[in-house]
C-alpha positions in Angstrom: 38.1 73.0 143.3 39.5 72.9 139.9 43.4 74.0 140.5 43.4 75.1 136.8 41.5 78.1 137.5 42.5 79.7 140.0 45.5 82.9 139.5 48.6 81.9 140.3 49.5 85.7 141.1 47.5 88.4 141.7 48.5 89.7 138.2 46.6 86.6 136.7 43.0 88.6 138.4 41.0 90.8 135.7 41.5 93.3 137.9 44.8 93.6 138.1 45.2 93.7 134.6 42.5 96.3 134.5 44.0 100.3 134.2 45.1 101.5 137.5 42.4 103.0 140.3 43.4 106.6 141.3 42.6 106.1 145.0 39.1 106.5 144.7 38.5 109.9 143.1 36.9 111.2 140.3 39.9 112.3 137.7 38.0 115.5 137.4 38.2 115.9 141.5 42.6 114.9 141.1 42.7 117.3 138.3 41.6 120.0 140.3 44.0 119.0 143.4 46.8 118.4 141.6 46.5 121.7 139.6 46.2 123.4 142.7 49.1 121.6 144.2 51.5 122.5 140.7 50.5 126.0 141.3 51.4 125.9 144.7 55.0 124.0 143.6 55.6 126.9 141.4 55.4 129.7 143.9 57.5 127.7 146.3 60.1 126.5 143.6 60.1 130.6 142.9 60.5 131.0 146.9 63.3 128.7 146.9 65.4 130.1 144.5 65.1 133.4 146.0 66.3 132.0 149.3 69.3 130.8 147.4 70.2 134.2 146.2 69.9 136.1 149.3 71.7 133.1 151.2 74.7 133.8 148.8 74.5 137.6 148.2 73.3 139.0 151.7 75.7 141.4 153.5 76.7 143.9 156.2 75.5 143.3 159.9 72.9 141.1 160.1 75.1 138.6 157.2 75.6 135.8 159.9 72.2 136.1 161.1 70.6 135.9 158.0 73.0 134.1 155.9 72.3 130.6 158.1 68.6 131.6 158.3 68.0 131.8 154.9 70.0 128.1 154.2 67.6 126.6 156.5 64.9 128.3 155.0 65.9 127.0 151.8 66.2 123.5 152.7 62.8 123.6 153.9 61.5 124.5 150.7 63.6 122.0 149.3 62.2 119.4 151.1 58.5 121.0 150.3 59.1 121.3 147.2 59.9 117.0 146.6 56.7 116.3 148.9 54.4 118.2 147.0 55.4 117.2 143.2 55.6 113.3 144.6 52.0 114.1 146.0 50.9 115.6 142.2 52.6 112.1 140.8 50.3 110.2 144.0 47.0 111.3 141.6 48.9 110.2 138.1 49.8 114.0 137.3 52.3 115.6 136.5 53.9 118.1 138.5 55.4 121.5 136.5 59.4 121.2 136.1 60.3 124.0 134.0 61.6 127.2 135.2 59.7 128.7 132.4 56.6 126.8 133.9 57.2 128.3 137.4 57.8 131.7 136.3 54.8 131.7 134.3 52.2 130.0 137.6 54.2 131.7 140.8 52.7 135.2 141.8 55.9 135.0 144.0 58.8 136.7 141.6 62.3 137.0 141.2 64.5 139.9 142.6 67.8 141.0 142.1 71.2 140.3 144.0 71.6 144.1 144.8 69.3 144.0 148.3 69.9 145.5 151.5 69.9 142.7 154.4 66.5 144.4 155.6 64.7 144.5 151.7 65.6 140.8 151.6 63.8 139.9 154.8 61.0 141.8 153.9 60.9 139.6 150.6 60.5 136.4 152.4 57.9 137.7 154.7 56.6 139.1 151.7 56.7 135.6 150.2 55.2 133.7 153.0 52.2 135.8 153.1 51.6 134.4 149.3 52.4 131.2 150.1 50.2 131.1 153.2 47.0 132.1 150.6 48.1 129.2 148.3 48.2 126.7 151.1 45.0 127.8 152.7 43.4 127.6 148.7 45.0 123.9 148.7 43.7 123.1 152.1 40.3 124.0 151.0 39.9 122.1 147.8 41.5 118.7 149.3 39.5 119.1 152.5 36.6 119.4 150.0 37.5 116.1 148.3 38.2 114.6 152.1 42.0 114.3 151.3 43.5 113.3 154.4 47.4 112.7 153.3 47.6 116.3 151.3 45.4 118.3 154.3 48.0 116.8 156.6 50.8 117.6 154.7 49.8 121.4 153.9 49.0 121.8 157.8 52.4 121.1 158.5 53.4 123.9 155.8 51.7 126.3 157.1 52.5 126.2 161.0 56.2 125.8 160.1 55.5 129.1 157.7 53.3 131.2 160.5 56.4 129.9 162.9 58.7 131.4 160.4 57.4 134.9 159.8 56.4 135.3 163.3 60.3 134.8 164.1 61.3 136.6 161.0 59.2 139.6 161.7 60.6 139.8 165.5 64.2 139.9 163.9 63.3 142.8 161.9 61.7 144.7 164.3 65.1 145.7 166.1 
């Protein structure tokens, strides 16, 4: 064996030094994933802000009730929110990072600071029946494309989210 040929580090391999694989699909299929996945980052980085508002601005009875549910709420989405742009950047994409961006892609929208403790429940449930319809679209293209990591992940969304409104809806029906 002639030590001269032979790499010295995986680098030294044509393939290595060939342009990255995307994990074995079709840039077509990871353009379609990760554009469903951005629009699904947009209505939840529209979610999340909202929770943020209510947490600071909710009042009268229900204020300790509500004030610590939305802040957990909220840090769920947070957390959401850095799993699935990380999982747009797992297919070499780009995930949306403007407010402008998620304004314009969210069919979740802003509301004012002026809500009664009740309207602002509503809002959330109101969200999480959006959100559900987005995760169930994601679900369906990446089970399409037999993408385990993202099918996992979005199953985990949406039984926390059906745990959520179940528990939300329950509190509101006092």
């Amino acid at each position: 064996m002639n030590i001269e040929n032979v790499a010295k580090t995986q680098l030294d391999t044509r393939l290595a030094k060939a342009k990255p694989i995307k994990l074995g699909w079709s840039d077509d299929e990871t353009e379609r994933i990760a554009s469903a996945l951005n629009e699904l980052l947009a209505n939840y980085q529209v979610h999340y802000q909202k929770l943020r508002n209510y947490h600071w601005n909710v009042k009268g009875a229900d204020f300790f009730d509500l004030h610590e549910e939305f802040e957990t709420l909220y840090t769920e989405a947070n957390q959401n929110i850095d799993e699935i742009a990380e999982r747009i950047r797992v297919f070499s994409h780009t995930p949306l990072s403007t407010l402008r961006d998620y304004l314009e892609h969210s069919a979740i929208k802003e509301t004012g600071t002026d809500l009664t403790a009740e309207v602002m429940a509503r809002e959330v449930l109101s969200d999480f029946r959006i959100l559900l319809g987005y995760l169930v679209s994601v679900l369906s293209i990446v089970s399409e494309h037999d993408d385990a990591g993202t099918e996992q992940m979005i199953k985990g969304y949406i039984k926390r989210i059906e745990k959520h409104h179940w528990m939300l809806t329950a509190f509101l029906a006092k």
